[in-house]
N, CA, C and O atoms as a GROMACS GRO file, in nm:
protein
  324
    1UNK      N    1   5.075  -1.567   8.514
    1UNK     CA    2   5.219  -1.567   8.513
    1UNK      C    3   5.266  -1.432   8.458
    1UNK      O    4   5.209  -1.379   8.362
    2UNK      N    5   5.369  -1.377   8.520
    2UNK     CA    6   5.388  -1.231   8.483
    2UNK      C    7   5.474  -1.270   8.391
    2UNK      O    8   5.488  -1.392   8.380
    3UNK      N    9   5.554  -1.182   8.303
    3UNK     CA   10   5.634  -1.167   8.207
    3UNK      C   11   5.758  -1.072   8.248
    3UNK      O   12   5.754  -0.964   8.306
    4UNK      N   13   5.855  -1.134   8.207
    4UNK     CA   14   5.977  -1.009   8.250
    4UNK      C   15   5.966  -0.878   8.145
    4UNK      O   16   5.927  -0.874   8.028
    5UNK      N   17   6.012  -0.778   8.229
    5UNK     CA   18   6.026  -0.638   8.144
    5UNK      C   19   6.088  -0.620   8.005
    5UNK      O   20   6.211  -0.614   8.014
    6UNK      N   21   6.052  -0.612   7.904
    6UNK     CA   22   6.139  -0.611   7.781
    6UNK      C   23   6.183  -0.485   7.789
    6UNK      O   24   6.105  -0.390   7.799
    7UNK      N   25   6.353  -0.468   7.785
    7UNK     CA   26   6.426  -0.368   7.731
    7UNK      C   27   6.370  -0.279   7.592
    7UNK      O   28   6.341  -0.327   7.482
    8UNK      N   29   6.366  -0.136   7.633
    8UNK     CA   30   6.370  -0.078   7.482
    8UNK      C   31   6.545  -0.117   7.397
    8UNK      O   32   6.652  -0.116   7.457
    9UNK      N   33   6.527  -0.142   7.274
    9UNK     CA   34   6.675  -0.128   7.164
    9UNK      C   35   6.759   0.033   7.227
    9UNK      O   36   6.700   0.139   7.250
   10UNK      N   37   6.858   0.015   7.238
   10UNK     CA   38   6.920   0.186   7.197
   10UNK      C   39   7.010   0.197   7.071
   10UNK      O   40   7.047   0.094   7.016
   11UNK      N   41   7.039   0.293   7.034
   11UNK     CA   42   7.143   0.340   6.942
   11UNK      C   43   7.273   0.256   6.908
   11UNK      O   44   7.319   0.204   6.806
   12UNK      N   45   7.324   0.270   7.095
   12UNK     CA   46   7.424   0.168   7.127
   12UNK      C   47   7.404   0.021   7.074
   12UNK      O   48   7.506  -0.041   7.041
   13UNK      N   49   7.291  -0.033   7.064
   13UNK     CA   50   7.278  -0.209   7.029
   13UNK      C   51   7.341  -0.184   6.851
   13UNK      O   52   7.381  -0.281   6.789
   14UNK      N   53   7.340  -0.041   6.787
   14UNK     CA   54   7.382  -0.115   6.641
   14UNK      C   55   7.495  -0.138   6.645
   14UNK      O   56   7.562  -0.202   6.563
   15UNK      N   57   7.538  -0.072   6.772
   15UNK     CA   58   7.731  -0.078   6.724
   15UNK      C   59   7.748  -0.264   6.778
   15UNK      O   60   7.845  -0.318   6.726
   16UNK      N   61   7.696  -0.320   6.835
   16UNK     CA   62   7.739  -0.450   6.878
   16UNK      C   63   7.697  -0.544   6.779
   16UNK      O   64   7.724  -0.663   6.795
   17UNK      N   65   7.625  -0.501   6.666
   17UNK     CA   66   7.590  -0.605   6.564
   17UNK      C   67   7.676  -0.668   6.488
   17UNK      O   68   7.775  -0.600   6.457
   18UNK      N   69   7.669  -0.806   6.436
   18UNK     CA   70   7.838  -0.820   6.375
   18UNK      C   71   7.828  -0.745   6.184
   18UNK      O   72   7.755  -0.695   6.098
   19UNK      N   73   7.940  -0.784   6.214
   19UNK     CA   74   7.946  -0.687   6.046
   19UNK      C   75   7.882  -0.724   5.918
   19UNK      O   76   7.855  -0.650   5.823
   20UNK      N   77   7.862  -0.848   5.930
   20UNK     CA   78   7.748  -0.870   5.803
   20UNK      C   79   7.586  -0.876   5.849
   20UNK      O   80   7.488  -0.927   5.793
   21UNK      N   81   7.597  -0.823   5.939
   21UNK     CA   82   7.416  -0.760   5.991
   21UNK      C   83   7.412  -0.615   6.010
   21UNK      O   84   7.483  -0.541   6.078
   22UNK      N   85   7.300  -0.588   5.926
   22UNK     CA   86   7.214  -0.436   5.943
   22UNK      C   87   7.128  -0.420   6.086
   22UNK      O   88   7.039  -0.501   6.112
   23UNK      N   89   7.146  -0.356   6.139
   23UNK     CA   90   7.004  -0.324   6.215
   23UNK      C   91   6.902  -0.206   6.220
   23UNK      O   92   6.935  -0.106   6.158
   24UNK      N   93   6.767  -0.205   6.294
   24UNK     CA   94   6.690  -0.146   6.261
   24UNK      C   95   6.633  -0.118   6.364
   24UNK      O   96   6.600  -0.222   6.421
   25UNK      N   97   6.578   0.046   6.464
   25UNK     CA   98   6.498   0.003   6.561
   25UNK      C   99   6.407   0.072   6.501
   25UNK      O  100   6.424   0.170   6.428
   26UNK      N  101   6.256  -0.004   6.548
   26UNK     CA  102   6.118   0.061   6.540
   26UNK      C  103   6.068   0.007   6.623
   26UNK      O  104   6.042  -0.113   6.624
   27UNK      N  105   6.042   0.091   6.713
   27UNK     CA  106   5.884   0.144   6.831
   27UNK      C  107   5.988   0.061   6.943
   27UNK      O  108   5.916   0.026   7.036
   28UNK      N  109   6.090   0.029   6.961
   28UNK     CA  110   6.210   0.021   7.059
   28UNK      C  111   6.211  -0.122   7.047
   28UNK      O  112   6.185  -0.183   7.151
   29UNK      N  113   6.241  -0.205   6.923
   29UNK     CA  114   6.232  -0.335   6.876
   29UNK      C  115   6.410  -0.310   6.787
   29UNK      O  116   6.441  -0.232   6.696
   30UNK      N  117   6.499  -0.421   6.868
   30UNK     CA  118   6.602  -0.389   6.743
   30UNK      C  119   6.572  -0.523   6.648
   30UNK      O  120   6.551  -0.637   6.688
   31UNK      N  121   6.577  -0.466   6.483
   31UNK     CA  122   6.518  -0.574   6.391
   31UNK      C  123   6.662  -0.591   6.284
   31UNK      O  124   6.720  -0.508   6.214
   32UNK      N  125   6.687  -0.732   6.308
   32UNK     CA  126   6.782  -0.728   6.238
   32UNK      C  127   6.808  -0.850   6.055
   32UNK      O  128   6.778  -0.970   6.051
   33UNK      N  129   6.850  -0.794   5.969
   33UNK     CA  130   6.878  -0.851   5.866
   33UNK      C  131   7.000  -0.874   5.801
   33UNK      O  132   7.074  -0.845   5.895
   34UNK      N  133   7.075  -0.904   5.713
   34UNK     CA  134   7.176  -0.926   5.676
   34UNK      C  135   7.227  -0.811   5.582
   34UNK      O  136   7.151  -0.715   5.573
   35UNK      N  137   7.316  -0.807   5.529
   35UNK     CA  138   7.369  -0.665   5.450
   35UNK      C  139   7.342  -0.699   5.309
   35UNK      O  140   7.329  -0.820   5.292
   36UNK      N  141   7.330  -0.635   5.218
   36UNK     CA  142   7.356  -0.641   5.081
   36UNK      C  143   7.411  -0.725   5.044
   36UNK      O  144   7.501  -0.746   5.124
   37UNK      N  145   7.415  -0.809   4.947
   37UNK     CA  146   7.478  -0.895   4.847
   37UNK      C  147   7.541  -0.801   4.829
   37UNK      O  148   7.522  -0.684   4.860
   38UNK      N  149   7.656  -0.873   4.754
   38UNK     CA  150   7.746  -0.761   4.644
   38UNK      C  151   7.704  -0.742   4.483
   38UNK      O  152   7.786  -0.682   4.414
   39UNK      N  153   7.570  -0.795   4.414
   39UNK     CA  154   7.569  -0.770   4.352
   39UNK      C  155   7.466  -0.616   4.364
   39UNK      O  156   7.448  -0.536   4.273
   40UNK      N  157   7.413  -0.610   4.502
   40UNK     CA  158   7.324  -0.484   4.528
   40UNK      C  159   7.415  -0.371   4.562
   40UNK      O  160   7.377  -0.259   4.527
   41UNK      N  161   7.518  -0.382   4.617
   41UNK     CA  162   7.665  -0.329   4.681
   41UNK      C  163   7.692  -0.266   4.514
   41UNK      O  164   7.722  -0.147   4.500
   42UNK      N  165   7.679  -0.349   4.405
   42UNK     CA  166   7.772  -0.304   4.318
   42UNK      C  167   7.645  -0.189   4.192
   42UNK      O  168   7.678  -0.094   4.123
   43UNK      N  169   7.496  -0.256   4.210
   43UNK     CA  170   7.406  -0.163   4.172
   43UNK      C  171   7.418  -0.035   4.190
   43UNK      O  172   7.394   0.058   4.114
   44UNK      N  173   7.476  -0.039   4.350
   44UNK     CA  174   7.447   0.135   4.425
   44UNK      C  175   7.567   0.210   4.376
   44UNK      O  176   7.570   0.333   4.364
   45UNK      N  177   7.685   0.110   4.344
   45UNK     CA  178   7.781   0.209   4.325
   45UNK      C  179   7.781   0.255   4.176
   45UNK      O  180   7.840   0.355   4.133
   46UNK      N  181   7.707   0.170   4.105
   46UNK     CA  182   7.694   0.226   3.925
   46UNK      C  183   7.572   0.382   3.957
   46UNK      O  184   7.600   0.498   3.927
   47UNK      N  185   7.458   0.341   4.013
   47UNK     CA  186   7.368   0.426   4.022
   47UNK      C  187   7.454   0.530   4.044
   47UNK      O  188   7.465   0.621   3.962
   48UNK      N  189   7.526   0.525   4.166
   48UNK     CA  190   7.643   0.675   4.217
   48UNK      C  191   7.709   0.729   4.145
   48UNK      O  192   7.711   0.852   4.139
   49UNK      N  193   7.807   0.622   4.043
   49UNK     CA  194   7.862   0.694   3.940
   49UNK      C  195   7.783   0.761   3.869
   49UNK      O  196   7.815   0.879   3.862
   50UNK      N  197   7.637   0.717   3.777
   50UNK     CA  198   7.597   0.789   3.681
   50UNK      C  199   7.543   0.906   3.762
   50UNK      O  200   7.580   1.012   3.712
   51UNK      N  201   7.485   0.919   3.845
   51UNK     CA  202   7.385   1.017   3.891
   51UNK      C  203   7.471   1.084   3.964
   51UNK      O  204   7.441   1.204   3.967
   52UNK      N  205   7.564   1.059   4.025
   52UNK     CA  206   7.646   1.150   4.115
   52UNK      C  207   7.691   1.298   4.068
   52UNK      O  208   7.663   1.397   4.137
   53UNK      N  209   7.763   1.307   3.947
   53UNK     CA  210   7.815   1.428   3.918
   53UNK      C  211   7.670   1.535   3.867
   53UNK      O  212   7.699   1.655   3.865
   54UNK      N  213   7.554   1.508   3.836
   54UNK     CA  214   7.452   1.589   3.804
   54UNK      C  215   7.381   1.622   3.928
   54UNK      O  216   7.324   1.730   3.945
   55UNK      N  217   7.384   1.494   4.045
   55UNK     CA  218   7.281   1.556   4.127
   55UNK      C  219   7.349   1.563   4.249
   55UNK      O  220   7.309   1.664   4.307
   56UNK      N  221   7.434   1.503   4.315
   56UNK     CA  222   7.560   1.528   4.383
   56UNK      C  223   7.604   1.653   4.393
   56UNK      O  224   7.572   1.741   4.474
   57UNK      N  225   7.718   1.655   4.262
   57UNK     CA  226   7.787   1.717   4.263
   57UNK      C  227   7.752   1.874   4.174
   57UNK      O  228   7.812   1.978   4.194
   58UNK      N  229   7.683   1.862   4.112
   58UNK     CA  230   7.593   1.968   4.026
   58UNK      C  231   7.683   2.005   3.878
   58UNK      O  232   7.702   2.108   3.814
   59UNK      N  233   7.713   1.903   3.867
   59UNK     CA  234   7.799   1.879   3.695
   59UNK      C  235   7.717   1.866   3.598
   59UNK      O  236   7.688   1.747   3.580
   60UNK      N  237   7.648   1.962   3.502
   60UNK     CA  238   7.528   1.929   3.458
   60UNK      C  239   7.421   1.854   3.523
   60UNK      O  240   7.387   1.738   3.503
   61UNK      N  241   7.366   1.955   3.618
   61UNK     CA  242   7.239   1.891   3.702
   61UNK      C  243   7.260   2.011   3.797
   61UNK      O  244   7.353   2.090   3.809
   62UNK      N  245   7.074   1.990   3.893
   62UNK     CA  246   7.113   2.047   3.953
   62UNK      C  247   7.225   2.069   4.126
   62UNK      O  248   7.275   2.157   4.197
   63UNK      N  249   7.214   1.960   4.117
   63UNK     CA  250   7.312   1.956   4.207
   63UNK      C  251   7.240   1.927   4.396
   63UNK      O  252   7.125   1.920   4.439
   64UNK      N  253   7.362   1.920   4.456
   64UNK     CA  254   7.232   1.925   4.652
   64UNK      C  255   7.190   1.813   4.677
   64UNK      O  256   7.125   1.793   4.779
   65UNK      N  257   7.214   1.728   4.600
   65UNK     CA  258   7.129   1.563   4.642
   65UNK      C  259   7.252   1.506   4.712
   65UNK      O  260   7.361   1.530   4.658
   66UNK      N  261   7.252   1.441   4.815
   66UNK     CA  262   7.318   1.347   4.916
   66UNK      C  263   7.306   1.239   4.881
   66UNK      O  264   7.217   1.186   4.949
   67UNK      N  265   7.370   1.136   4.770
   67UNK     CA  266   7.390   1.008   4.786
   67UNK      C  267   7.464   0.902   4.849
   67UNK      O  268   7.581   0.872   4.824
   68UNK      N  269   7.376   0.839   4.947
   68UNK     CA  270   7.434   0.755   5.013
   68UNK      C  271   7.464   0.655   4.998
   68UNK      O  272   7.417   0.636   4.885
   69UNK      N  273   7.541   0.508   5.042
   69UNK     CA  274   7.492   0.366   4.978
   69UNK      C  275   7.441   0.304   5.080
   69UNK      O  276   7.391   0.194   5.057
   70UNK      N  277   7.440   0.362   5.243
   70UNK     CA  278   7.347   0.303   5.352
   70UNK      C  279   7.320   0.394   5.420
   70UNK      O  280   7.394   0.421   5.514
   71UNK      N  281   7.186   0.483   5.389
   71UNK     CA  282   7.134   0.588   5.412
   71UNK      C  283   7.095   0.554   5.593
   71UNK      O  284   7.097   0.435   5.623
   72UNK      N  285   7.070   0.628   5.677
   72UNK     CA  286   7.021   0.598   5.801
   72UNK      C  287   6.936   0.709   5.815
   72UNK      O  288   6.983   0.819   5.785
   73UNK      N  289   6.843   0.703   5.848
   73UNK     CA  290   6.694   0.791   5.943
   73UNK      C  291   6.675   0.794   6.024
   73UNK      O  292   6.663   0.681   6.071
   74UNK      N  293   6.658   0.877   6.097
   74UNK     CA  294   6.644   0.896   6.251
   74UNK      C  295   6.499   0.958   6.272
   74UNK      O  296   6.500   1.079   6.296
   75UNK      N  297   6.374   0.896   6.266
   75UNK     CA  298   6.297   0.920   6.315
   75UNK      C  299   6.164   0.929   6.455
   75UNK      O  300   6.060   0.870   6.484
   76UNK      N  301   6.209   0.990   6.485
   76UNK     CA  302   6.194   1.018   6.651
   76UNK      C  303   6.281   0.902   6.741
   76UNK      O  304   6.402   0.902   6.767
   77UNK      N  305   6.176   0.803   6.778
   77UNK     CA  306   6.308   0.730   6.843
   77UNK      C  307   6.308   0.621   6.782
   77UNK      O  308   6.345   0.529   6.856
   78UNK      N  309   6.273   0.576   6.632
   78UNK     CA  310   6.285   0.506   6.494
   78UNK      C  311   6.430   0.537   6.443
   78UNK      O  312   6.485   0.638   6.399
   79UNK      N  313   6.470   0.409   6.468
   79UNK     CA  314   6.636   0.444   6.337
   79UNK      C  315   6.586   0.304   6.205
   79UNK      O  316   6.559   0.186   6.225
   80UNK      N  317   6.591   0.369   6.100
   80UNK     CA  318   6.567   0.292   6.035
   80UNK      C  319   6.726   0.319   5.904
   80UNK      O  320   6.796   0.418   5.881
   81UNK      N  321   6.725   0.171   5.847
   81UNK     CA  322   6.885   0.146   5.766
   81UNK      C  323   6.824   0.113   5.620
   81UNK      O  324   6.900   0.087   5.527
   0.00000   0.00000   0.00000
């Protein structure tokens, strides 16, 4: 019995996810999970405050670091969240 063709994921499939789902593609698989609690939502934003102005912003520190609170990677044709 043959099998039908599985679609690779594209880029395009994250925008159709609903809003309390993350998605993820690896090796052209879209993998999907739910978003942050808000008590992890509210971790990232303390971490941001303290660390932000030293490594951020270079306010005592050195400065150049990019903090995100939902970083995305684009590796080759891997998007990982």
């Amino acid at each position: 019995m043959s099998h039908p063709a599985q679609r690779l994921a594209t880029y395009a499939d994250l925008f159709d996810l609903p809003d309390h789902v993350i998605g993820e593609i690896i090796h052209g698989q879209l993998i999907t999970q739910p978003r942050p609690a808000p008590k992890h939502a509210l971790a990232c934003s303390g971490l941001s405050a303290k660390f932000g102005d030293p490594f951020h912003f270079g306010r005592g520190g050195p400065g150049g670091w990019w903090i995100l609170f939902e970083p995305e990677l684009h590796l080759g044709t891997h998007i990982l969240v």
